[in-house]
N, C-alpha and C positions, 0 to 999 in steps of 0.2 A: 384525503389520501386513501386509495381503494386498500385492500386484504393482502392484493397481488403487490403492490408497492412496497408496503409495510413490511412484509416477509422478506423480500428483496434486501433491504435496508436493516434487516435483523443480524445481530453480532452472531457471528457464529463459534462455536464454543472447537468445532475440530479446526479454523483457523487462528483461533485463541490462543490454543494450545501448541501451536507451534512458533508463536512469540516466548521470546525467553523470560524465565521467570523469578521473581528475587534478586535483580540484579541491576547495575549500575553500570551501562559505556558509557568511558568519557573520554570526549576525543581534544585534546589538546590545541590552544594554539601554534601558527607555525615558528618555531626557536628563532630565525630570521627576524620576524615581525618584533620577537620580544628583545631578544637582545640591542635592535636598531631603538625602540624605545627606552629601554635603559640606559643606552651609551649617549642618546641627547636627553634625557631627564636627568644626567651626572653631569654632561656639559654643561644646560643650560642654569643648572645649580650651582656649580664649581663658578661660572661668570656672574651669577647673581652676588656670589658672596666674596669677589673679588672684587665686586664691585662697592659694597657696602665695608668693605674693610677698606680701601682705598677711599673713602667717603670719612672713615673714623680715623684713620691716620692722618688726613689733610684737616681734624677736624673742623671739616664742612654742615653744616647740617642742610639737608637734602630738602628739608619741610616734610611735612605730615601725608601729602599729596603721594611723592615719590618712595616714602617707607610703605605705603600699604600697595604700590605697585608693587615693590617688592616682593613686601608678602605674599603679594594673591600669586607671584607668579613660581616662587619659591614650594606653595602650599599646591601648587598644580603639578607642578615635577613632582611632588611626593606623593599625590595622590594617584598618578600615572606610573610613577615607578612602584609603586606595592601594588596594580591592579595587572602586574606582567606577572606576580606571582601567583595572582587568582588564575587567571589565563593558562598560566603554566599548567595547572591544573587538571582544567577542561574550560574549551569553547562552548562547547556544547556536549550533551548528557541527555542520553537516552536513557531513564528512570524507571524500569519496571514494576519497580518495589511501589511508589508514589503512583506510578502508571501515567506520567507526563515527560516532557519535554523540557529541559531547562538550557536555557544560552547566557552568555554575559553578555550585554550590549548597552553600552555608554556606561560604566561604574556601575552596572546595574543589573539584577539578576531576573530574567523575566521566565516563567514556566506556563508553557499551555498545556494542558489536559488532553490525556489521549482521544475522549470521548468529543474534542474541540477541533483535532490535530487535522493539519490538511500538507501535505510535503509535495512539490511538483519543482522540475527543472527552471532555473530562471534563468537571466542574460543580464551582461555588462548594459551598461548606462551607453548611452550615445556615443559621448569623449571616446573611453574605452575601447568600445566597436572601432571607432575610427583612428585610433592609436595599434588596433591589432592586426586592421587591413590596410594600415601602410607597412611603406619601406621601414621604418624603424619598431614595427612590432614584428615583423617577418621572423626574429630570430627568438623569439619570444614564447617561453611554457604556453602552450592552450591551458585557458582557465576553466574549470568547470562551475556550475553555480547551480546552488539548491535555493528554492524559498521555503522557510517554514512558517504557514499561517495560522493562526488562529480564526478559524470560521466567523467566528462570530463576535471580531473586531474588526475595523476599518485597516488597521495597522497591521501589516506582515514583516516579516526579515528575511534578509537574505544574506546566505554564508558561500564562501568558496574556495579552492582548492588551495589557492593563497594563504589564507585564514586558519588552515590546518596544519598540522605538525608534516605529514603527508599527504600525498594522491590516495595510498591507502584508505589511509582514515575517512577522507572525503567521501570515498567510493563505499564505502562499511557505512558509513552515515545514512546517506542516502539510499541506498541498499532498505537499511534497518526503518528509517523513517517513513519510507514508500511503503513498506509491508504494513508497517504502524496504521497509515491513514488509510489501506487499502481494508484493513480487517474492520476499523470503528468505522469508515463511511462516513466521516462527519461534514463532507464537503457532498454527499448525496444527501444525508440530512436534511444538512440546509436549504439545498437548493431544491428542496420536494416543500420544506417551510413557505419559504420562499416562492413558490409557486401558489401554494394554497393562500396565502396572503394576499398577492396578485389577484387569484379568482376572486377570494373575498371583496377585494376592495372595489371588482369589477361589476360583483353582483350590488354590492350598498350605491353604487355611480347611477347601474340602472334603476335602482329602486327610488332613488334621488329623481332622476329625469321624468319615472313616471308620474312621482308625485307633483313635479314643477309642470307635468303637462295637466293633469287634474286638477289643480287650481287655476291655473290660464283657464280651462274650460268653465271651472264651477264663476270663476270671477266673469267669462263671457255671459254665460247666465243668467248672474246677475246683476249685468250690465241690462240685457235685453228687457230683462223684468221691470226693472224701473221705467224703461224708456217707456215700454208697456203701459204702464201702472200711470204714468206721466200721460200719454196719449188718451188715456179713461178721463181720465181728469180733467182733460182740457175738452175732452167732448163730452162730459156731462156738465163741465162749464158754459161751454156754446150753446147747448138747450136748453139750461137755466135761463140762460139771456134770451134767447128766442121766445121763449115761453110767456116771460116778462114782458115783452116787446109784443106780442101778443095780445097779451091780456090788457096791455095800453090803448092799443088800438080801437079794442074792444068798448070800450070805454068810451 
């Protein structure tokens, strides 16, 4: 990487400075989302357990098989209904204090590093697309969609307007996030890494080829040499016998 790249790619401390500091956004998800998950993790609980009391009143027993379907499905509404209170919370958390990123995604709290951080527009899945450009998406909110990556994983996320409490919040997200990867660079980082890895691997390739063509040559060589070597051989053998034959004669 040349001086001039390098400098390019240097954090600058007066756009630093104009990220907010000691502080914690957290943007919510949308009440919709959460309430629609709480009101079928109580239904499908309330029929779980109607159904296991109508199983102890007729005392039936269900087998071993049918109580841990139960459970697992009983232990899954509980575990979806207390993760609408995390949610409640924040979806996602712009961390200034930490100086990272933090989202909830699948029961799980994932955080990339601002110095990692890459934010850029993303789009609905196929389905989607084709559900918004027909007649029955027509009357339909425009979704907006962020991706938030981590540089230097294979795996990104993606949140959107849906996902959030508000449009607002969305637009503050995104907003905050884009400033975020535009001050660390880490998607220019990478991709200068990235580059230089490429040349590397381009210079060891030729350094490879030239070596496989100087051994073809040295093995041509000594190919030649022996046939050489061989050709001496067979004609200081023919004057030996001449010589002999010769000396017979002579005789």
């Amino acid at each position: 990487m040349s001086e001039v790249d390098e400098k390019n790619l240097e954090i600058s401390q007066e756009e630093l400075d104009k990220l907010p500091k000691d502080t914690v956004h957290c943007f919510p998800a949308s009440k919709t989302q959460i309430l629609r998950r709480r009101i079928i993790c109580l239904l499908v609980a309330v029929l779980v357990c109607a159904g296991v009391g109508f199983l102890i009143a007729g005392n039936t027993d269900p087998g071993p098989l049918l109580w841990c379907v139960f459970g697992a499905i009983f232990l899954v509404c509980a575990v979806v209904f207390v993760h609408t209170f995390v949610i409640a919370k924040y979806r996602v958390a712009m961390d200034y204090q930490k100086k990272e990123v933090a989202l909830r995604y699948m029961f799980s709290k994932i955080t990339i590093p601002f110095d990692s951080f890459d934010a850029r527009d993303g789009a609905a899945d196929r389905a989607t697309q084709l559900i918004a450009n027909s007649t029955i998406g027509a009357n339909m909110a425009k979704v907006s969609y962020l991706i938030l990556d981590n540089v230097y994983e294979e795996v990104c996320y993606q949140t959107s307007s849906k996902d959030l409490a508000t449009k607002e919040d969305f637009d503050l997200l995104a907003k905050e996030a884009k400033a975020v990867a535009a001050v660390y660079k880490a998607k220019e980082k990478y991709d200068a890494l990235k580059i230089e890895d490429d040349e590397e691997k381009g210079k060891i390739s030729d350094d490879e080829s030239v070596n496989l063509v100087k051994d073809a040559m040295e093995e041509e060589v000594k190919e030649k040499a022996k046939e050489a070597k061989k050709a001496v051989e067979e004609a200081v053998s023919e004057a030996e016998e001449v010589e002999e034959k010769v000396e017979k004669s002579e005789e």
